[in-house]
Kinemage of the C-alpha trace (Angstrom):
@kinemage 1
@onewidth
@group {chain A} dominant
@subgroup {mainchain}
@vectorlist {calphas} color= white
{ca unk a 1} P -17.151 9.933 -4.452
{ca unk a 2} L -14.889 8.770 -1.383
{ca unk a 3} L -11.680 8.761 -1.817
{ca unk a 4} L -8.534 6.250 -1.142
{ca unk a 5} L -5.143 6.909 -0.534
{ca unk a 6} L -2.858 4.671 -2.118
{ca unk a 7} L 0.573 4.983 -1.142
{ca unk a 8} L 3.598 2.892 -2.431
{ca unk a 9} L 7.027 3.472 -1.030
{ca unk a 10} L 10.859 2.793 -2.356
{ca unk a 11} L 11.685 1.855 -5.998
{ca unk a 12} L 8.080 1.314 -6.876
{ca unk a 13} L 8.497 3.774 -9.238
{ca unk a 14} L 10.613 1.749 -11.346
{ca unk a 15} L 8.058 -1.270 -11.501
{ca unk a 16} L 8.333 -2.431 -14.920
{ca unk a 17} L 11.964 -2.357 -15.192
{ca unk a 18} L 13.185 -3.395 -12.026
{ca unk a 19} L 12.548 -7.319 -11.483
{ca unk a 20} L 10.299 -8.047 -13.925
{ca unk a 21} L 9.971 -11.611 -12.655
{ca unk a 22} L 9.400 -10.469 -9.723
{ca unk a 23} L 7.153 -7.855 -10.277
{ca unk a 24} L 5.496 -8.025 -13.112
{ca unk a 25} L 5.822 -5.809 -16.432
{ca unk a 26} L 3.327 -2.958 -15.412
{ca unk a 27} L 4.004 0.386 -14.481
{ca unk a 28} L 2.585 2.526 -11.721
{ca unk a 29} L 1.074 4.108 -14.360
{ca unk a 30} L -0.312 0.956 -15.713
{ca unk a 31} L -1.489 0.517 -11.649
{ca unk a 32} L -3.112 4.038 -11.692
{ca unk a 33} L -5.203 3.485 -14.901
{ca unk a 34} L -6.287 -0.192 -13.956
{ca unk a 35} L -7.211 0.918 -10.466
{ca unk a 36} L -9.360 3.945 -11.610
{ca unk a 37} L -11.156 2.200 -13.939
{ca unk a 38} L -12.837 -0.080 -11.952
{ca unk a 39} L -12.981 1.321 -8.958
{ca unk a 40} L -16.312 3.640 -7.544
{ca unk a 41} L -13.534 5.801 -5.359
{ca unk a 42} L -11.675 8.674 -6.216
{ca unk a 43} L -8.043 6.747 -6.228
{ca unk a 44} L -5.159 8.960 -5.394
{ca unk a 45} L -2.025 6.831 -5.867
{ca unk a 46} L 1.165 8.205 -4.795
{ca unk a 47} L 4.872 6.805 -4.645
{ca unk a 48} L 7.849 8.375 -3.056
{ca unk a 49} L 11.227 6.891 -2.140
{ca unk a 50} L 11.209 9.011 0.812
{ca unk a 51} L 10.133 7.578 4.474
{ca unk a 52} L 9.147 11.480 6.063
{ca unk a 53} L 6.827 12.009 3.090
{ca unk a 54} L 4.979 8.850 3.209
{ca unk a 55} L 4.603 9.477 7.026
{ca unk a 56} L 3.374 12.631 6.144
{ca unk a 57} L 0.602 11.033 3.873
{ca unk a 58} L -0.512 9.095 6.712
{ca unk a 59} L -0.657 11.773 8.843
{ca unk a 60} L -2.666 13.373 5.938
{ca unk a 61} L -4.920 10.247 5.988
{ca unk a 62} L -5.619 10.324 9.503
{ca unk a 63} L -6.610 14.210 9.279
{ca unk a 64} L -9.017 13.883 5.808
{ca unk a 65} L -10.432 10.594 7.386
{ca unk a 66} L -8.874 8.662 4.511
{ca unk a 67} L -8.684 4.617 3.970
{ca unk a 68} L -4.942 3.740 2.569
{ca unk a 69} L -3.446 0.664 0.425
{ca unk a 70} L 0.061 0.671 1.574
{ca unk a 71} L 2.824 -0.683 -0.209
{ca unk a 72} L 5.685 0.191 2.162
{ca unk a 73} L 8.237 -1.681 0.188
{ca unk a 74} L 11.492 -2.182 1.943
{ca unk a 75} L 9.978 0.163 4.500
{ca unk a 76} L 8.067 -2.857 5.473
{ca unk a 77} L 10.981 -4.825 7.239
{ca unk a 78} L 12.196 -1.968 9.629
{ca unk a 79} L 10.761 1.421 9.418
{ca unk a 80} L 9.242 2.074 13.120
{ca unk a 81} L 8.585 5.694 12.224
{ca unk a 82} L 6.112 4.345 9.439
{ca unk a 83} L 4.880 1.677 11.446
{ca unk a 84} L 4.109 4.577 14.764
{ca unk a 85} L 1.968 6.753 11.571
{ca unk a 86} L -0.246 3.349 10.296
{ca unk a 87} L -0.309 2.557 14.170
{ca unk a 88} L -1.906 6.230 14.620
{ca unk a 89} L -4.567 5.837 11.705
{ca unk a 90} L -6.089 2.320 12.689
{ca unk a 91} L -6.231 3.422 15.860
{ca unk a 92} L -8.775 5.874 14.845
{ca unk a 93} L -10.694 2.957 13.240
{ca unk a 94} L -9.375 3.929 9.299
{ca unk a 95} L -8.880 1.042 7.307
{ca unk a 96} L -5.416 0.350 6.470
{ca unk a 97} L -4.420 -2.572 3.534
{ca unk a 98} L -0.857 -3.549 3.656
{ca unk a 99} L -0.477 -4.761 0.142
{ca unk a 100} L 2.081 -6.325 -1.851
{ca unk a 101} L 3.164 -7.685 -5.288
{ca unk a 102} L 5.601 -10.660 -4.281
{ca unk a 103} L 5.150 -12.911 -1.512
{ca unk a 104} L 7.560 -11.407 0.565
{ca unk a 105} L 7.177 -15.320 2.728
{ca unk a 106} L 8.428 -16.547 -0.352
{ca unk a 107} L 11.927 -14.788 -1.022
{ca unk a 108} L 14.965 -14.082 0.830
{ca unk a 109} L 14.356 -13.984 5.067
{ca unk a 110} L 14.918 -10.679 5.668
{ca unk a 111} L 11.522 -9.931 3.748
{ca unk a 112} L 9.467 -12.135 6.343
{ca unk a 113} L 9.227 -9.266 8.820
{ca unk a 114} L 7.022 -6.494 8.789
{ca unk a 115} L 7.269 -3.957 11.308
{ca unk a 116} L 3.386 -2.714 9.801
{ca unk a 117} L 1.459 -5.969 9.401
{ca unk a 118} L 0.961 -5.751 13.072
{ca unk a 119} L -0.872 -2.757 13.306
{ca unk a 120} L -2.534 -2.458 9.731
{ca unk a 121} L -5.840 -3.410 9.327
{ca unk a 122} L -5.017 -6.519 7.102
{ca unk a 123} L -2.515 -7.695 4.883
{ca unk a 124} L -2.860 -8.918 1.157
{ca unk a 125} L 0.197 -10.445 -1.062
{ca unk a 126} L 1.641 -12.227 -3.633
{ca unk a 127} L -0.890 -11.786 -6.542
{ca unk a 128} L 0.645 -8.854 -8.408
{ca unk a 129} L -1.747 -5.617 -9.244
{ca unk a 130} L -4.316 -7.898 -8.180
{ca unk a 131} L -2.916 -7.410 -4.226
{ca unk a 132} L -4.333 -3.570 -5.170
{ca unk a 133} L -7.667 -4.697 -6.729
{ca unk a 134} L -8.492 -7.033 -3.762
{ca unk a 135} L -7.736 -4.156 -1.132
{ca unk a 136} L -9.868 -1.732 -2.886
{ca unk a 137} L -12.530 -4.476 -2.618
{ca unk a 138} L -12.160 -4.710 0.543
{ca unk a 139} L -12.289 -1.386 1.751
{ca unk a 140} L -15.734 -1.107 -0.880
{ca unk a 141} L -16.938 -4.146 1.108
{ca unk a 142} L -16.548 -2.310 4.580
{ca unk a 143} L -17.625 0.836 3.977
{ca unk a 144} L -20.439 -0.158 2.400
């Protein structure tokens, strides 16, 4: 079964607490079992506050020939480092799905900048879990 790395960065950890009307009431856990059970790839989610580990999961991508849902979180609006790692695996032709739950477009300014968008593959937001689902359908729909 292939497999999908799906990574989520800062305080996603505390979805279902933090900003629930933001956010939603789910839980990464809630995430995990949703995504598994409809999906036909191994799904290995992952969440760290920590912006040298998630690098490191690209990296990680790029060497197991991995497609990745990112959630960079506030990552998104000025990590370069993160955005030199997605910039590395697309350019090896991986898919890479910048997701999110909010419409970042649709809150405060400093959210409308992504350092990533411009180097990820494509970029899905604003529909909750369902930014997740509609990657992973994606990424069934191009690799066939």
């Amino acid at each position: 079964m292939p497999r999908v790395l799906v990574l989520n960065g800062p305080n996603l950890n505390r979805l279902g607490s933090r900003e629930p009307d933001i956010y939603g009431n789910g839980t990464l856990d809630d995430l995990r079992a949703a995504l598994v059970t409809e999906s036909r790839f191994e799904i290995d989610l992952r969440q760290t506050n920590d912006e040298s580990e998630l690098i490191g999961w690209l990296h990680e991508a790029v060497d197991t020939r991995t497609p990745v849902i990112l959630n960079p979180a506030a990552f998104t609006h000025y990590s370069y480092g993160l955005r030199d790692a997605a910039a590395l695996l697309t350019s090896t032709g991986l898919l890479l799905i910048e997701v999110h739950i909010s419409n970042p477009h649709a809150r405060e300014e400093f959210r409308h900048t992504s350092v990533i968008s411009g180097v990820a593959t494509g970029v899905i937001a604003g529909f909750g879990f369902d930014s997740y689902h509609l990657a992973l359908d994606l990424i069934r729909r191009r690799l066939g």
